[in-house]
GUTORTOR-330021 format. One record per residue (C-alpha): residue number from 1; residue in three letters; x, y, z. Coordinates in steps of 0.02 Angstrom, whole numbers. Example, Ala and Ser with C-alpha at 12.3 -4.5 7.8 and 13.67 -1.06 7.14 Angstrom:
+-----+------+--------+--------+--------+
! seq ! type !     px !     py !     pz !
+-----+------+--------+--------+--------+
!   1 !  ALA !    615 !   -225 !    390 !
!   2 !  SER !    684 !    -53 !    357 !
+-----+------+--------+--------+--------+
***
This chain:
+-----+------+--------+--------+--------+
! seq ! type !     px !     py !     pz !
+-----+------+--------+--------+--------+
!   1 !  UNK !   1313 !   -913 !   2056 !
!   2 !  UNK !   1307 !   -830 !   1901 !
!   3 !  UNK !   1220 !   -863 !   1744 !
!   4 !  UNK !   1271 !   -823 !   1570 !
!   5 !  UNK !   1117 !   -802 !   1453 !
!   6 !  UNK !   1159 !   -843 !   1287 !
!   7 !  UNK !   1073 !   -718 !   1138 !
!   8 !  UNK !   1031 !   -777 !    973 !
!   9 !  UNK !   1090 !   -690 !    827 !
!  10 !  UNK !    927 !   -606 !    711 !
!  11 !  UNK !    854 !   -705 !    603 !
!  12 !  UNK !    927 !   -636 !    441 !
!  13 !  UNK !    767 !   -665 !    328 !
!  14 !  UNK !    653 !   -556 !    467 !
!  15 !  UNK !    686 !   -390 !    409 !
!  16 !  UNK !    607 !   -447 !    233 !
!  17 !  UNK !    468 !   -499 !    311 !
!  18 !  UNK !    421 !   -320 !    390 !
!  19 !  UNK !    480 !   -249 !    211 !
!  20 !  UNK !    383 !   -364 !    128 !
!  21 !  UNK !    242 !   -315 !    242 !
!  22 !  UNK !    245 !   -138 !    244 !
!  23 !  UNK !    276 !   -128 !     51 !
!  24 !  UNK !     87 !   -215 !     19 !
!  25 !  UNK !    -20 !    -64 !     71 !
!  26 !  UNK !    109 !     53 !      0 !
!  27 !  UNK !     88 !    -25 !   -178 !
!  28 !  UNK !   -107 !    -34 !   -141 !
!  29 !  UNK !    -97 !    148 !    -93 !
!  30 !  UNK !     22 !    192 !   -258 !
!  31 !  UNK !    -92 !     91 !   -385 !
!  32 !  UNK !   -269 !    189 !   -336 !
!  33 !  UNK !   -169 !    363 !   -344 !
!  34 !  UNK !   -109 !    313 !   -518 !
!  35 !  UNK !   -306 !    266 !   -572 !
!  36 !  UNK !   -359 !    421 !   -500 !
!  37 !  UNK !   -204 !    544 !   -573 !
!  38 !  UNK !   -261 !    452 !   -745 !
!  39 !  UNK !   -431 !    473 !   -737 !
!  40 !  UNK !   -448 !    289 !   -797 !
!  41 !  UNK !   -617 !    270 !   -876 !
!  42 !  UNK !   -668 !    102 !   -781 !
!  43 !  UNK !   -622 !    214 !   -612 !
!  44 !  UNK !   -725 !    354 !   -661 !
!  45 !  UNK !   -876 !    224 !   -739 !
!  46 !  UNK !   -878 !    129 !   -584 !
!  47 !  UNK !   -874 !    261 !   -449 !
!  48 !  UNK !  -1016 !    360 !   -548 !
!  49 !  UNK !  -1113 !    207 !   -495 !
!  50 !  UNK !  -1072 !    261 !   -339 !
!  51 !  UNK !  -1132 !    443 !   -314 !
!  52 !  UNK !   -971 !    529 !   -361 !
!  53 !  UNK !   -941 !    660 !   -505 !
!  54 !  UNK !   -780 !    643 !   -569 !
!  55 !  UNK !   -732 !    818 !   -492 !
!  56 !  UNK !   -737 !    728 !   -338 !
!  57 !  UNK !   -586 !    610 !   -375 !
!  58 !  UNK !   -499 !    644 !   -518 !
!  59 !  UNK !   -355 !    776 !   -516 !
!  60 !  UNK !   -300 !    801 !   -717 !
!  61 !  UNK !   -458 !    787 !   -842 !
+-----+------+--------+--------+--------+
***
């Protein structure tokens, strides 16, 4: 006796999930480099709160 299996094709739409997925923390990761690049005042304000100089954090002045 032999038994065929049958194998469903990939859902087309899955692979956007992942990209979807993966592309959150990526544009998380981008937007907080481009605050700290800029030395955006609010950035530099609000993490003074927290202890750090702005030579900590901030790469152009």
């Amino acid at each position: 006796m032999s038994e065929t299996l049958a194998v469903e094709a990939p859902k087309r739409w899955l692979p956007w999930v992942g990209r979807a997925i993966s592309a959150l923390p990526a544009a998380l990761l981008l937007f907080s480099a481009s605050l700290k690049i800029t030395s955006n005042p609010l950035l530099v304000d609000a993490l003074g709160k927290d202890g750090f100089s702005p030579g900590h954090f901030a790469v152009a002045h």
